[in-house]
Structures are given as C-alpha cells and as structure tokens.
C-alpha positions in Angstrom: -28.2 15.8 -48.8 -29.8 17.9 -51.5 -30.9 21.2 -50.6 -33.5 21.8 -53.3 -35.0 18.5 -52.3 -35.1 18.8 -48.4 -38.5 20.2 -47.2 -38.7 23.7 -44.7 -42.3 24.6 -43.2 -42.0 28.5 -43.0 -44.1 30.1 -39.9 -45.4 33.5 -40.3 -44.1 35.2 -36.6 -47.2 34.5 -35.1 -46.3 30.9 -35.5 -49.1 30.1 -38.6 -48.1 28.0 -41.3 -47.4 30.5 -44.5 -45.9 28.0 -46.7 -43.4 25.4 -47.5 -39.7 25.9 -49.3 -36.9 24.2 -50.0 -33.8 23.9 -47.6 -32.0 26.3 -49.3 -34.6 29.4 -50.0 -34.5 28.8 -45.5 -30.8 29.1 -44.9 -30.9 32.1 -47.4 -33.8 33.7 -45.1 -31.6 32.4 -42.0 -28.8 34.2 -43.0 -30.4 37.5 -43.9 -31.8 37.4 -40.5 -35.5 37.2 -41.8 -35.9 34.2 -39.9 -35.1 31.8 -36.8 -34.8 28.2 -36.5 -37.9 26.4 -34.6 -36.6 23.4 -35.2 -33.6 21.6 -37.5 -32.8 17.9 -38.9 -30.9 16.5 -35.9 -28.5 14.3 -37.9 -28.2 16.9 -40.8 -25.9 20.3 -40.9 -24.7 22.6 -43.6 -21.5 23.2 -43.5 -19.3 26.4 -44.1 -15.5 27.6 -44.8 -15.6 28.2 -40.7 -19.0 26.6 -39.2 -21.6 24.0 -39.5 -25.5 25.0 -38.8 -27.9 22.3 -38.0 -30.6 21.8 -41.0 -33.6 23.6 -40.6 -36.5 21.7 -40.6 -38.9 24.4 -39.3 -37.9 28.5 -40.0 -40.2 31.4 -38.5 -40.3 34.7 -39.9 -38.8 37.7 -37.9 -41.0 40.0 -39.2 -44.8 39.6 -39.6 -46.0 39.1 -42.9 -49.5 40.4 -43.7 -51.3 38.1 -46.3 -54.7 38.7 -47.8 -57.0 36.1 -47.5 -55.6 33.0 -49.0 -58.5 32.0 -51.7 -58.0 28.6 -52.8 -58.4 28.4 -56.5 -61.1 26.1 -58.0 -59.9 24.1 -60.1 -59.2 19.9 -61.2 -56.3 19.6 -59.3 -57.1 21.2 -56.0 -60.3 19.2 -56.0 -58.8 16.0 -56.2 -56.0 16.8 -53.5 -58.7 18.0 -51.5 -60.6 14.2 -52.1 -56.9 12.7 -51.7 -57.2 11.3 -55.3 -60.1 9.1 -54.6 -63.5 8.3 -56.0 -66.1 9.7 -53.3 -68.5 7.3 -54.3 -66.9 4.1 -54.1 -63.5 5.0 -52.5 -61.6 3.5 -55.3 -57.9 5.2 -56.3 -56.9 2.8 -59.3 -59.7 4.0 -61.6 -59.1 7.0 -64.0 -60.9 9.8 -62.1 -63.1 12.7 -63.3 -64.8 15.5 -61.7 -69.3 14.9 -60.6 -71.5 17.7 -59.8 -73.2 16.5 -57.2 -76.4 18.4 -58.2 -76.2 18.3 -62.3 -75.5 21.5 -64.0 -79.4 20.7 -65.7 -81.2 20.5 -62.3 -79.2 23.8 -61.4 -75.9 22.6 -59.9 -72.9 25.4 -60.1 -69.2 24.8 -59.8 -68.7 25.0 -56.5 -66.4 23.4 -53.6 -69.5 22.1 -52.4 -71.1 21.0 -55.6 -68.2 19.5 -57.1 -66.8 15.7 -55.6 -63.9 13.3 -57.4 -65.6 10.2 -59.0 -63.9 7.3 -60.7 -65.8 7.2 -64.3 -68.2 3.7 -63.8 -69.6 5.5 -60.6 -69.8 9.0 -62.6 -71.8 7.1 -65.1 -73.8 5.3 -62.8 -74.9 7.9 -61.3 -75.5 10.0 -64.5 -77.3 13.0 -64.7 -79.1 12.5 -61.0 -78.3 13.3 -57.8 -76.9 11.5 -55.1 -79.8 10.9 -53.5 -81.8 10.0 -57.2 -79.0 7.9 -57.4 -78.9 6.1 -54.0 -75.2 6.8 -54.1 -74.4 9.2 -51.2 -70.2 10.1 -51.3 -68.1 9.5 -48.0 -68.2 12.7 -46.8 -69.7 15.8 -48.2 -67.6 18.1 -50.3 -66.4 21.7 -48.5 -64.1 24.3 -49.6 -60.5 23.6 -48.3 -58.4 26.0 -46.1 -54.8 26.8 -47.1 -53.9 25.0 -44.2 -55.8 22.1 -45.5 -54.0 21.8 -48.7 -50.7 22.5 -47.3 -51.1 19.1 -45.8 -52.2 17.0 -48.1 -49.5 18.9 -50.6 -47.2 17.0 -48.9 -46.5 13.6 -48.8 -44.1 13.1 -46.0 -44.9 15.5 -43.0 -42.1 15.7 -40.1 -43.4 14.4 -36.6 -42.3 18.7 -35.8 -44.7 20.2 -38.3 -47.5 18.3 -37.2 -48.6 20.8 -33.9 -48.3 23.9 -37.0 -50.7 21.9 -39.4 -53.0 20.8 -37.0 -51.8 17.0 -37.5 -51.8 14.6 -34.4 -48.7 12.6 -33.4 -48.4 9.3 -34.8 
C-alpha cells in the first residue's frame, strides 16, 4: 500500500465534495483532528507503534471551510477533460486532437466554454472556417462551462462505489 498513491475524497462539513488528496495528507488531517472518517478501505489499515486505523477512503472536514466560487480556468486541458478526450464531431479518441470554435473567431466567435468543443484534426479541417450548422456537422452535445464538481469526476479515473452519492455518480 502506498500512501501518496491511494486516493481520499475530502468533504467540506456540510458533506460537498472540496477536493481529492492523497492517503497520507488524510491521516495527517485525521490526526490533527481536522477531520473524520466517512468512510475507509475495508481490507486496508495503517498501522502504528500501538494501533492500527482503518484506511480512509472518504475524510470530512471538522470545521467548515468557506471557498469562493470555484472558477474553472479556460484553458486546453480542462476543455478536453470536460469532452473526455474526444472529438465532438465524430466521437473518435485515437486522432491527435485540437481545440474548434464552434462559431469562427471571423464570424465573431469568442473563447468561451460554450464556443470552444475538442475536434480531432480531419473534422477540424472539414469543417473549416464555418459553423456547425454551415458545415452540416452538429457535435454530440453542446459545449457548457463545467462545475468543479464536474471536473472532479472526470479527474479521476477510478472512482470508489462510496464517493459516488458525493459526486453525483450513480451506482454501477
């Protein structure tokens, strides 16, 4: 068991997702009393001079912690986690992928969540300097801004059946 590697989902008191750390940064916030166990690795424990504690899995904060609005930045990467790495056009993920403004920047287009989709590069050229519409190439599903929560999920790969009711997930 490595604790850097082992995933903790920390809860804000009020039980909202803040943020994810590492097994260790938890424990440290467990023994400071900062925070309580919601839940913990059933097979897993760490192991003192005198004790073993079950593995967190899920820690929630003592104390609540008042963040200003989270604003997602705009940028490459957060648009294609938001498109989970995949053209919006075709739906292909093995193509080198670039970043379309849906509207072109010449017919007025901005950089915007909303303006800006992943494309794979043949359906970025194909559609050139048109819109969708012009182009009679309409994307899966129309570009928003992501929530924190929103990222948070698709940030990680592997998400424990426990975190799912905290991200909004459904139950496999």
């Amino acid at each position: 068991m490595h604790l850097r590697r082992t995933k903790v989902l920390v809860l804000n008191s009020s039980y909202e997702p803040l943020s994810i750390c590492d097994a260790q940064k938890a424990i440290v916030l467990l023994f400071c009393g900062k925070a309580v166990t919601v839940a913990h690795h059933p097979e897993e424990f760490v192991c003192t001079v005198s004790r073993s504690f079950p593995l967190p899995s899920i820690v929630r904060l003592t104390v609540y912690v008042r963040l200003p609005y989270k604003k997602i930045m705009l940028n490459r990467k957060n648009i294609f986690r938001r498109d989970n790495f995949q053209c919006q056009y075709c739906g292909r993920t093995d193509k080198p992928l670039t970043i379309d403004h849906m509207v072109p920047r010449s017919k007025g287009g901005e950089d915007t969540w909303e303006n800006l989709i992943t494309a794979c590069s043949p359906c970025n050229t194909k559609k050139g300097n048109r819109t969708p519409q012009e182009a009679g190439m309409l994307p899966m599903k129309q570009p928003i801004r992501p929530s924190h929560i929103m990222l948070m999920r698709k940030f990680i790969t592997a998400v424990s059946e426990d975190w799912k009711p905290y991200l909004f997930m459904t139950s496999s």
